[in-house]
LODRENKOL-695922 format. One line per field, with one value per residue (C-alpha): x, y, z; residue number from 0; residue in one letter. Coordinates in steps of 0.2 Angstrom, whole numbers, plus 5000, padded with zeros to 4 digits. Layout:
c1	c(X, ...)
c2	c(Y, ...)
c3	c(Z, ...)
seq	c(NUM, ...)
type	c(A, ...)
//
This chain:
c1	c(5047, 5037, 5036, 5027, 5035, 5028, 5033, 5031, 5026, 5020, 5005, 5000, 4999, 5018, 5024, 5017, 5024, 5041, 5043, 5036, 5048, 5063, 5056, 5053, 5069, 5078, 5081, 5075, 5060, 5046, 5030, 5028, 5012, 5011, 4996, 5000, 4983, 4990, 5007, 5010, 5019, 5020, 5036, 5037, 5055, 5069, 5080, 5095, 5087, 5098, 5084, 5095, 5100, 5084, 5078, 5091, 5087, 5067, 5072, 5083, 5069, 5062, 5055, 5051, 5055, 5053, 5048, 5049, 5032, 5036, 5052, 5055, 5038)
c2	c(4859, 4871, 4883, 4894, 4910, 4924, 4938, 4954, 4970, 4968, 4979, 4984, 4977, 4987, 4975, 4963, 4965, 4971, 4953, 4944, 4951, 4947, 4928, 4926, 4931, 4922, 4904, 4893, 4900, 4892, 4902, 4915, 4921, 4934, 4937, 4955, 4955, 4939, 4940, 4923, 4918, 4901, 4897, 4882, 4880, 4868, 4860, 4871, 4886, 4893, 4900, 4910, 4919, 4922, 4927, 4939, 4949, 4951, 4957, 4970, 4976, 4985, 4983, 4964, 4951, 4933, 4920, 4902, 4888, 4876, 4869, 4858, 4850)
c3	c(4992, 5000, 5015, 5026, 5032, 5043, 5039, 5053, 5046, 5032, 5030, 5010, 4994, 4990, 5002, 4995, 4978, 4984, 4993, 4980, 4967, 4978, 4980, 4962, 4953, 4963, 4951, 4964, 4970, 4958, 4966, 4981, 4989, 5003, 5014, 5019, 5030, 5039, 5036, 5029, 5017, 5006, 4994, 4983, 4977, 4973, 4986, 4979, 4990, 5001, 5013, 5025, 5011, 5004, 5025, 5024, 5008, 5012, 5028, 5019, 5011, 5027, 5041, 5041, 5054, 5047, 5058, 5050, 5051, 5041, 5029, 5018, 5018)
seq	c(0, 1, 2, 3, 4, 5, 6, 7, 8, 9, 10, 11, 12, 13, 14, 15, 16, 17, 18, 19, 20, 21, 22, 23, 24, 25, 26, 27, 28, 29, 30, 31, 32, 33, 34, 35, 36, 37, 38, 39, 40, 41, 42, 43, 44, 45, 46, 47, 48, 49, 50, 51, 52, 53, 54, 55, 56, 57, 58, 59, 60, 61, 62, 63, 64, 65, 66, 67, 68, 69, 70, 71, 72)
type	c(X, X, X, X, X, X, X, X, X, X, X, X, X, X, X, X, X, X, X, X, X, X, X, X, X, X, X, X, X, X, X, X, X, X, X, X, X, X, X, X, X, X, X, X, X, X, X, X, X, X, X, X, X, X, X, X, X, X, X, X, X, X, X, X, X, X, X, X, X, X, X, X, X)
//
């Protein structure tokens, strides 16, 4: 499954990594990719995802304000 976040304030390539890190040691993610120019993000991962939870720790991270496009597609 995949799925496209937006992710406000995201602004380097530290962010970048820092959110990337998060997505991919979590067992269900299977790939992440942030734009931090755009501020998109697309996740591949299996259906066992709980994405709330996942929302809840990038935003944790700092600064960042997620915005969902897409889910489960």
């Amino acid at each position: 499954m995949k799925t496209t976040l937006i992710i406000k304030g995201t602004h380097c390539r530290a962010c970048k990594m820092l959110i990337e890190d998060v997505c991919k040691d979590n067992k269900d993610v299977a790939s992440c990719n942030v734009n931090f120019e755009t501020g998109r993000t697309e996740i591949e991962y299996t259906d066992r995802l709980d994405m709330e939870a996942l929302k809840k720790e990038i935003e944790s991270l700092g600064n960042y304000k997620i915005n969902l496009i897409s889910y489960g597609i």
